[in-house]
N, C-alpha and C positions, 0 to 999 in steps of 0.2 A: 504494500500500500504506500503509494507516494506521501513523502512531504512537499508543501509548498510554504514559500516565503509570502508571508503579511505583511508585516512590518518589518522595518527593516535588520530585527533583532529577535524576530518569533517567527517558528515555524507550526504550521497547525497539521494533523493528521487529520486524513479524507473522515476518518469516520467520529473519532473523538479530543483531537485537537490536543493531543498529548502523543510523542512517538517512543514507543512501547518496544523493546527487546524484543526480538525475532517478531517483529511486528506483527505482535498481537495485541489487539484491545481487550479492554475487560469487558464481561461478564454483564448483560444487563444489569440494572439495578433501576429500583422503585425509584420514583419520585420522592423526595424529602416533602414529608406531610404539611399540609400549612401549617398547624400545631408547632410545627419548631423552631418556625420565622415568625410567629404573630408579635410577639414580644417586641423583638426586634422591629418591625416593621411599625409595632404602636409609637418606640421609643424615637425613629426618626422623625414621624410624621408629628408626633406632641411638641419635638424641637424647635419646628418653626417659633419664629416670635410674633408678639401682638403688631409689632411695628411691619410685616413682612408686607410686600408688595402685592396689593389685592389679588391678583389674577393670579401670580406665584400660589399665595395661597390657597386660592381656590384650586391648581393644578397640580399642584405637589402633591397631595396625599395619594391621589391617583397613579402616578409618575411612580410613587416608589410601591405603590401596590403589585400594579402588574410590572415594573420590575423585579421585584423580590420573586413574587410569583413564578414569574420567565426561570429566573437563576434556581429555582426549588424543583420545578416540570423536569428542568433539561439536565440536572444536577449538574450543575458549571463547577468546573474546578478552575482552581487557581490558574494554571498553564493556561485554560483557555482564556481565562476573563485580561489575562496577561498581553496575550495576541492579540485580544480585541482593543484595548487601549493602546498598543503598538499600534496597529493601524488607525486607530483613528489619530493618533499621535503624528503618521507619516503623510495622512489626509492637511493636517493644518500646514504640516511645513511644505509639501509641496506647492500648497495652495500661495495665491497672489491675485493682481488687478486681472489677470491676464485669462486664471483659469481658479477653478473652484473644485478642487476634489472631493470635501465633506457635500457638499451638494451632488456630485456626481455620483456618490455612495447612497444618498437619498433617491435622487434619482432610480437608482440599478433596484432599490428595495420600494420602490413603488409610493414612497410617503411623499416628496414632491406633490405626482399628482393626486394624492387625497388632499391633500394640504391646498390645494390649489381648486378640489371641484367643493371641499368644505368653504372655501373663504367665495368663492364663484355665489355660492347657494344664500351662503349669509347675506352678500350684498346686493344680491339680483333683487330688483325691483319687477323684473317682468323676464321672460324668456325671449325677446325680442334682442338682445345683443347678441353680436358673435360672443363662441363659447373660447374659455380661454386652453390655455398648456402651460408646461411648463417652462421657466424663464431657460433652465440648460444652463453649465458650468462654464462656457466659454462666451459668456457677454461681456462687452467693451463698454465702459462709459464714454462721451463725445465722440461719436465717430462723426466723422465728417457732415458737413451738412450742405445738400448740394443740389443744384438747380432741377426740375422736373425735367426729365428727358435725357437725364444725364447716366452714365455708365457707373455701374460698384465695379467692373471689371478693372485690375488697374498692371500695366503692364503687360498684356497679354501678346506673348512674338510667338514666330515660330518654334522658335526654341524654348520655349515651356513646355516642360513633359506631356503636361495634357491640354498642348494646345489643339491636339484635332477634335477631343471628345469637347470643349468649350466650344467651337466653332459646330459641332453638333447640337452644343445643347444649348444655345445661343438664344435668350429669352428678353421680351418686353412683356412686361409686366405692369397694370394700371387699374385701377379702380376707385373707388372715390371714399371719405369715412363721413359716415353717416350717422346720426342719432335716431332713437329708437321710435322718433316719431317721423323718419323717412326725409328728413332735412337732413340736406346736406350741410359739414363742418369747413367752413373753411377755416386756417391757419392751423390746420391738426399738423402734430407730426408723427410723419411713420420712419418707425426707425425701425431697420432690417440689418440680416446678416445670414450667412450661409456658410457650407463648409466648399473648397476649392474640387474638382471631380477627383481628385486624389481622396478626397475623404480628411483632411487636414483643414482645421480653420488655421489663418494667416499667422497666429500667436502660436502654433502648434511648427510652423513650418516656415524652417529658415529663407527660404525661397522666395517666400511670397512677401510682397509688398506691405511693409506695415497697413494695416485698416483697410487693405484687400478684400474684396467683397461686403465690405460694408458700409451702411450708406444711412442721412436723416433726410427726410424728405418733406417742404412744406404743402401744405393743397390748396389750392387756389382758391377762387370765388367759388368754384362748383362743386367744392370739398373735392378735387384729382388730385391723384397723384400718379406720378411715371417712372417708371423708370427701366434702365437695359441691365440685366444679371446673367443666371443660369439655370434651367431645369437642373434641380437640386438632387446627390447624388448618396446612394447608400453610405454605411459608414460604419465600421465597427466602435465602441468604446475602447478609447485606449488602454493600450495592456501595461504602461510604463510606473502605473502608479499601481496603488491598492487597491482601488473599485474595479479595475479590470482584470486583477488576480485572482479577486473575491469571484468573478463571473465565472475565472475557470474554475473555481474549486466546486461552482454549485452547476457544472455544467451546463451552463447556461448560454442559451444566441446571446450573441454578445454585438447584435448589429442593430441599428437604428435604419427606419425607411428614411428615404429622401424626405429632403424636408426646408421649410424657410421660414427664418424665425423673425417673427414685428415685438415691438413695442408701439402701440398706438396711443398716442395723449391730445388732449384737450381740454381747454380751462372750460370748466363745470360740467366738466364729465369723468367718470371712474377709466382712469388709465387701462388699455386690455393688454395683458401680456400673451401671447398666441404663438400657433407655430400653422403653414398648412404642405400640405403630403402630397407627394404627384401619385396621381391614380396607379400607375404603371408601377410602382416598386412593387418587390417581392417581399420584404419585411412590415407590408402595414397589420398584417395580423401579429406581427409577434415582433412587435417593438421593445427593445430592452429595459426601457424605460416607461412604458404604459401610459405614450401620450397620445397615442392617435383616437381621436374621434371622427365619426359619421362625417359631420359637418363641416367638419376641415380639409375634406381628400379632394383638391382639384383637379379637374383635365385641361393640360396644355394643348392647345390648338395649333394647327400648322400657319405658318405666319408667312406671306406672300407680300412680293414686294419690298421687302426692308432688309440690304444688305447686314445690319447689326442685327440682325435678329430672327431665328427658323421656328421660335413656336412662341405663343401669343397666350399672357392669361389674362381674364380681368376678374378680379374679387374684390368688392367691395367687404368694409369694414362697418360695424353698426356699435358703438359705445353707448354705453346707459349712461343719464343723466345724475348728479351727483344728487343726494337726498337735501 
């Protein structure tokens, strides 16, 4: 039975996260009874103080409940609980502006997008908005901000490894943001990004152009917006850090469907964080990350006539109004 590295200092065994002489694990065994942790579990949760942070307090008691709980089912021992703060130790430090590992670990375990369809639910005022996804570990603050009609493509020669699959996938892209009573927004901005046909966004890959394929965009009077990109391209989760270790060990797809990710804003409306998916990918059922919905899977169209561009989408954006 293989080990694998976690952290940069733990290695965890496939089946019980401890590696065992003539690798062998032990012996089933019971769960430890709640009876053994109650005590314990009271004596955290009475800890809190009177002064503590409403919400804290309201969430704590729960938080260390079904934690205790979790470490009592699965009987965690030391060496595993060891590995696991290894990695989430290897998560922070990797982490920067540029990429986010502890959210990418969210992400692969699917609390992202609950987190994201609970906070949707709370603040919908009506089901008339586009629905949201998840923001993803590789968002940029200020990317550029740049005229309608203008290219995220940025340095594209012949000599870019995949400069023939861009010139295949060669996309205009336009649609307008709209609120939820069918008026158009103008001075919305949409902010986008994508990963390059390598499957690498720009901060991943020395290659590419700082803030490559990434773009703000304002909307005009008729709430439009334009812009030239690319049909968006599958993509594994990185293997180089802990979240995509974590995927082999649970053998798990470890690929994302094609995809392109907005940020939509507008003063007096609820900002949408979003993502949408070309119909044509082979990973929309089994996104590693559990962000595709219905509502979001586009079809790009063949696009005639426009030397910067072979397929044509238009999607519009619908923002709820702030309460």
């Amino acid at each position: 039975m293989e080990n694998f590295l976690i952290g940069k200092d733990a290695t965890l065994n496939l089946r019980m996260g401890i590696t065992f002489s003539n690798d062998q694990a032990p012996e089933e065994v019971q769960p430890t009874s709640a009876k053994d942790g109650q005590s314990l579990i009271d004596q955290v949760i009475a800890a809190t103080g009177p002064k503590a942070h409403p919400r804290l307090a309201q969430i704590m008691p729960s938080l260390v409940r079904h934690l205790h709980d979790f470490a009592r089912e699965v009987n965690l021992t030391v060496p595993e609980w060891k590995a696991a703060v290894d990695m989430l130790n290897e998560c922070g430090q990797i982490s920067n502006d540029r990429r986010n590992e502890t959210q990418l670990l969210c992400d692969i375990l699917g609390l992202e997008s609950l987190v994201d369809e609970i906070t949707s639910n709370l603040l919908a005022s009506s089901n008339a908005g586009t629905p949201s996804a998840v923001l993803g570990p590789f968002y940029r603050h200020n990317a550029p901000l740049l005229p309608n009609g203008s290219s995220i493509v940025k340095n594209l020669t012949p000599e870019t490894p995949w400069f023939s699959q861009a010139i295949a996938d060669s996309a205009y892209i336009t649609g307008r943001v709209l609120s939820t009573d069918g008026r158009p927004i103008p001075g919305a901005i949409v902010d986008t990004w994508l990963a390059a046909p390598n499957g690498l966004y720009e901060q991943q890959d020395e290659s590419q152009t700082d803030m490559n394929l990434r773009g703000r965009f304002k909307t005009d009077q008729d709430g439009r917006f334009a812009f030239y990109a690319l049909r968006p391209t599958s993509y594994p989760i990185p293997f180089d850090g802990p979240a995509g270790r974590f995927l082999t060990l649970l053998d798990r797809n470890p690929n994302r469907p094609g995809h392109i990710h907005f940020v939509v804003s507008a003063p007096r409306h609820r900002a949408l964080t979003t993502q949408i998916f070309d119909s044509r990918d082979k990973y929309l059922t089994e996104d590693a990350v559990f962000a595709v919905k219905d509502e979001l899977v586009v079809k790009f169209l063949p696009h005639k006539g426009d030397s910067k561009a072979r397929w044509y989408l238009e999607y519009d954006f619908v923002l709820s109004r702030e309460d």
